[in-house]
C-alpha positions as CSV (number, residue, x, y, z in Angstrom):
1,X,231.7,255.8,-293.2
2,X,228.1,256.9,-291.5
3,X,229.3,260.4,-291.5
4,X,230.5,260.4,-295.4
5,X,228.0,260.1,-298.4
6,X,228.7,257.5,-300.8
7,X,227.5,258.3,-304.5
8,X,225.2,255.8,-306.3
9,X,227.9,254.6,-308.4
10,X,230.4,253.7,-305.2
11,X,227.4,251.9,-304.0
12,X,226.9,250.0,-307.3
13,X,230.8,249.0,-307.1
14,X,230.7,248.0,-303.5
15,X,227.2,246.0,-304.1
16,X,229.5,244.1,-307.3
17,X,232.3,243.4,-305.0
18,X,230.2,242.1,-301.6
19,X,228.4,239.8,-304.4
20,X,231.6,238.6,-306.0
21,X,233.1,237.7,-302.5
22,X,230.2,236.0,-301.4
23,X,229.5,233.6,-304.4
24,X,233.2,233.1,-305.2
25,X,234.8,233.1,-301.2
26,X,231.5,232.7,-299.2
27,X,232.5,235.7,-297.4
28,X,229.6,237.6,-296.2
29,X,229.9,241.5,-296.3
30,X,226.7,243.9,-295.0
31,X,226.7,246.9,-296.6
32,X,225.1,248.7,-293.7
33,X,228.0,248.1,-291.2
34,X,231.0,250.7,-291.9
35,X,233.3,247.9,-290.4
36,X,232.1,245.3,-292.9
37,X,232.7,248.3,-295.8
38,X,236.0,248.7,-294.6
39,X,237.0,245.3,-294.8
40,X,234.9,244.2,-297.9
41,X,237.6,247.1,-299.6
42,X,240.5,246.0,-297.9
43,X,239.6,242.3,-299.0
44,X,238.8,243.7,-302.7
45,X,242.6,245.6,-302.7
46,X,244.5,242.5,-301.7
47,X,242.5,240.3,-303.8
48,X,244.2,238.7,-307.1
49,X,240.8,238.3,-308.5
50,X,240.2,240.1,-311.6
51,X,236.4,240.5,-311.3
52,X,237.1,242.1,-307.5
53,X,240.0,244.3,-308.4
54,X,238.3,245.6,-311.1
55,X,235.1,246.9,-309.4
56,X,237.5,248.2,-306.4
57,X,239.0,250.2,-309.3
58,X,236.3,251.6,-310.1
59,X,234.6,252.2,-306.9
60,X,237.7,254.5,-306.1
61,X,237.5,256.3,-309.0
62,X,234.5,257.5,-308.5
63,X,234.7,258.0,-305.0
64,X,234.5,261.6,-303.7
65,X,238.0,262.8,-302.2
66,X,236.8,263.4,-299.0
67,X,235.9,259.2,-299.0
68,X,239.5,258.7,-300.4
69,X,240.9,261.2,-297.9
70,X,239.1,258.8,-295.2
71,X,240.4,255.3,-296.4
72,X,244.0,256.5,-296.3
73,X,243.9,258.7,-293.4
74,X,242.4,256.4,-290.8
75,X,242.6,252.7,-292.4
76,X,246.4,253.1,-294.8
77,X,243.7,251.7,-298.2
78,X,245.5,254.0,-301.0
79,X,244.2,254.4,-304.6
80,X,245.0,250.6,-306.9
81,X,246.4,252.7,-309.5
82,X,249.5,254.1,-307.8
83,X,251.2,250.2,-307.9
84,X,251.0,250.7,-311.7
85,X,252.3,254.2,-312.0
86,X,256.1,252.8,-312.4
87,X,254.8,250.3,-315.1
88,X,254.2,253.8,-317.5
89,X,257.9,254.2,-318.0
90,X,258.2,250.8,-319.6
């Protein structure tokens, strides 16, 4: 993601969710490395923990579309909130 600017509140969110998997999975994310971003957010999105799927949330939210654009064009990671869409008709 070298070529796309993250803003400081993505970086927050992805700093919450590399410190999450580390203490709680001892999995070691650098924040530096776009392949280690990639699969610290793929991780997060397939993740059952609250704590991570909550700061992925977040970190998509405020995520400039052109950074959205990215993650579903060339690695299939679509927006969390479009698995609860159907749950609004209930």
């Amino acid at each position: 993601m070298k070529q796309l600017l993250l803003n400081q509140t993505c970086v927050f969110h992805l700093t919450r969710m590399a410190f999450r998997a580390q203490s709680k999975y001892k999995k070691r994310y650098h924040l530096t490395n776009d392949e280690d971003l990639v699969e610290l957010i793929r991780f997060a999105d397939s993740s059952r923990d609250i704590e991570l799927r909550r700061n992925f949330m977040l970190f998509y939210i405020n995520c400039p579309d052109d950074i959205k654009d990215y993650l579903e064009s060339n690695h299939d990671i679509h927006s969390p909130m479009e698995r609860y869409q159907s749950l609004g008709s209930l």
